[in-house]
N, C-alpha and C positions, 0 to 999 in steps of 0.2 A: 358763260354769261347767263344773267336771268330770264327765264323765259314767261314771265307772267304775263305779259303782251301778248295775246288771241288772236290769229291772224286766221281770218276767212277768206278763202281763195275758192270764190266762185266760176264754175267752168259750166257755162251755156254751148249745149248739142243737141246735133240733131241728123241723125243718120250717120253715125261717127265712129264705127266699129273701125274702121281701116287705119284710124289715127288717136285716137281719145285713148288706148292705151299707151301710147309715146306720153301723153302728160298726165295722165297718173303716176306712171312710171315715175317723171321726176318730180312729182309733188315727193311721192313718197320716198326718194332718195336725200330729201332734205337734210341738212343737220338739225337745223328747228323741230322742236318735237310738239309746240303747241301751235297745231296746225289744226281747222276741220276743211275738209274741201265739201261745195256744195253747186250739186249737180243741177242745171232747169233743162231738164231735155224737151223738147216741143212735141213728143209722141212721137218717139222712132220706131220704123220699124223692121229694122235691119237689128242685128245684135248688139247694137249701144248698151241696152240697161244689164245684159248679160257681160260683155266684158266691165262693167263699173262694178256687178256686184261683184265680179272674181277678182278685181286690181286692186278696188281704192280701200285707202288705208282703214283704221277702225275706225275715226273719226271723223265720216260724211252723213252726208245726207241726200235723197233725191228726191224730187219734184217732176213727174212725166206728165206731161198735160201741155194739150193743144195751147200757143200763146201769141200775143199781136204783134209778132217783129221781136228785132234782139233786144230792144229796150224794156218793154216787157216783161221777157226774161230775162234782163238786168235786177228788173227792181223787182223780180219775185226772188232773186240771189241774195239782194240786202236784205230783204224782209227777213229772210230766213236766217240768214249770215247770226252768230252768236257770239263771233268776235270783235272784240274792239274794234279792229281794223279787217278792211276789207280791201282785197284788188280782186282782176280778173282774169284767170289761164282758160285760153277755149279748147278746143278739141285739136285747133289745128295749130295749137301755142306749145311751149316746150320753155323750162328754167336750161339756161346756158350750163348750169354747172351746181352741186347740192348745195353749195353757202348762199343760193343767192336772198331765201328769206329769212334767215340768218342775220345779213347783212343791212333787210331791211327794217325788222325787227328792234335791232341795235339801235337805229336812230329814234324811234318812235319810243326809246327808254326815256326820251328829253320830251316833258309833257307839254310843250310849250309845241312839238313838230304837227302841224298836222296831214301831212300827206309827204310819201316820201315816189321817186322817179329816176329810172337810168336811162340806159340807150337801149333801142332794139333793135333785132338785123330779120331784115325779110328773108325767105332764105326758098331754095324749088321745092315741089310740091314732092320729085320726084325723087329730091335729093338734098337733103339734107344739110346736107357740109358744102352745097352750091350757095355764097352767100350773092342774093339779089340787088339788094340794098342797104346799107346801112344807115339807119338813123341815129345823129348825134346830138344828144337833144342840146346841151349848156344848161348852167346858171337858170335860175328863172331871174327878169327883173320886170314890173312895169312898164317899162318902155320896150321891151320886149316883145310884152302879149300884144302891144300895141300893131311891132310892126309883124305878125303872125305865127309869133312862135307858141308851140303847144310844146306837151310832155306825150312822149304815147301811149298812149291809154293804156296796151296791154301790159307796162310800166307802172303804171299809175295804183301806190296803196295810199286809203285814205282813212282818216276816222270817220267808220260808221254814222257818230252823230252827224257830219258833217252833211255828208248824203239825204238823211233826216230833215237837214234844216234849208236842203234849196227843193226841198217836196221829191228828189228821186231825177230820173231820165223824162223826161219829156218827149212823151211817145209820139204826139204830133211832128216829130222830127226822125223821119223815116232813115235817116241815114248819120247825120252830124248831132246826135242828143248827148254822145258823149263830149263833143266841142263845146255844145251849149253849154255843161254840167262845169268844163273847163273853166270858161272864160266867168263864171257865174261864185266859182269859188277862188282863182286865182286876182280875181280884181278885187277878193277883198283885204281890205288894208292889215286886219289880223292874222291872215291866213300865212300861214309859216311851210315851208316846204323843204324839205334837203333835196340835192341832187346827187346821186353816185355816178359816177363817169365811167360806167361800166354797161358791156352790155347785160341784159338781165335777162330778156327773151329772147325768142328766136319763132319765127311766126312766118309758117308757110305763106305764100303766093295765093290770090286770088280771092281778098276780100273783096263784102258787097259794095263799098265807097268808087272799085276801080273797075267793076266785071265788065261797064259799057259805059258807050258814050252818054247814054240816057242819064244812067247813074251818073257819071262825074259831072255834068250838068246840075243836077238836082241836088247832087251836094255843095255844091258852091253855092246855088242858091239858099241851100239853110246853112251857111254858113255865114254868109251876106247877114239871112235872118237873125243869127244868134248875134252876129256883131252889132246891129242894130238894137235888138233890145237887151243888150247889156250896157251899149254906149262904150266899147270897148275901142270899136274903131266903124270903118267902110270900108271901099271899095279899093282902097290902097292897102290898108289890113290884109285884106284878101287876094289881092294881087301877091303881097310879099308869102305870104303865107304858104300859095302856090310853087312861088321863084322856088321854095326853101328848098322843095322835094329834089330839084334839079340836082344843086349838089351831092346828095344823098346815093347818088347812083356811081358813081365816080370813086 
């Protein structure tokens, strides 16, 4: 297939020597070969930048400097990002299998696509091939995002200019900026998306949205927030949105 479609796969870390080699590793196991991966590390100081110079492929980049949250270093990824299209592998992420950007690529050959999404499996911290959860995402539709369906993020490529045109992550959103960034582009009436009904990642146990009570509290409350100022939905929104996770573990 042609590969003139530039896919930037920015990986934000931070103390990640124990794991950020497992996804280098599968960036660079790809069959896609017009890849750059770009690093925002928050100023580690364990051996991070030492295992990135010896792993990642020829075509990265890093960025090590102190930064305000992972939003932050979201949008200092797109800044930098060179490709058309951009998603996000973190430290504690992994590609399922070498086609998967490939596969994503493929769709984004249709200029009309502009963000492409599959499924992801939570999987142990300590074990790898323990799957936790599985998220299945479907179809996007409208009535959908209504009643709280999202794509997951670690899933989610999109065209750069895209990100460009809703101003980036919205840092004031310590937890849910990427829902905001969701509901922000998926309710617009042009906005085109494929789904592949595949898992794509595989993403260790123990993000910041679930680590306590406190947290999952304050993410529903900007969750609340983003549905509110998108006008996407309320408090039912967010109720279903919640239900979703349930079957996810099953």
């Amino acid at each position: 297939m042609s590969e003139s479609v530039k896919v930037s796969v920015v990986t934000a870390c931070y103390n990640s020597a124990k794991t950020i080699g497992t996804t280098i590793q599968s960036v660079n196991a790809q069959s896609y070969a017009n890849i750059e991966q770009v690093f925002i590390d928050g100023g580690s100081t364990d051996d991070t930048l030492d295992v990135i110079s010896a792993s990642a492929r020829k075509d990265f980049s890093v960025l090590s400097e102190p930064d305000n949250g992972i939003y932050d270093a979201l949008n200092k990824g797109v800044q930098r990002a060179t490709g058309e299209v951009v998603g996000f592998l973190h430290a504690d992420d992994f590609y399922t299998d070498d086609s998967v950007v490939e596969r994503i690529a493929d769709c984004f050959s249709r200029p009309e696509v502009q963000a492409v999404y599959g499924d992801l499996q939570y999987v142990s911290q300590s074990d790898t091939e323990k799957v936790i959860r599985t998220w299945k995402t479907k179809t996007f539709s409208p009535g959908r995002l209504k009643r709280g369906w999202m794509p997951p993020h670690p899933t989610l490529y999109i065209r750069k200019e895209w990100y460009e045109r809703i101003g980036g992550f919205d840092t004031q959103y310590r937890i849910a900026a990427d829902y905001l960034s969701i509901l922000q582009l998926f309710s617009r009436p042009d906005f085109e998306a494929v789904y592949l009904p595949k898992v794509l990642v595989k993403m260790r146990v123990g993000g910041a949205s679930n680590r306590s009570l406190k947290n999952i509290v304050q993410k529903s409350r900007e969750d609340y927030a983003a549905l509110e100022r998108t006008g996407v939905g309320g408090l039912g929104t967010l109720l279903s949105k919640n239900l979703r996770k349930v079957g996810q573990f099953i």
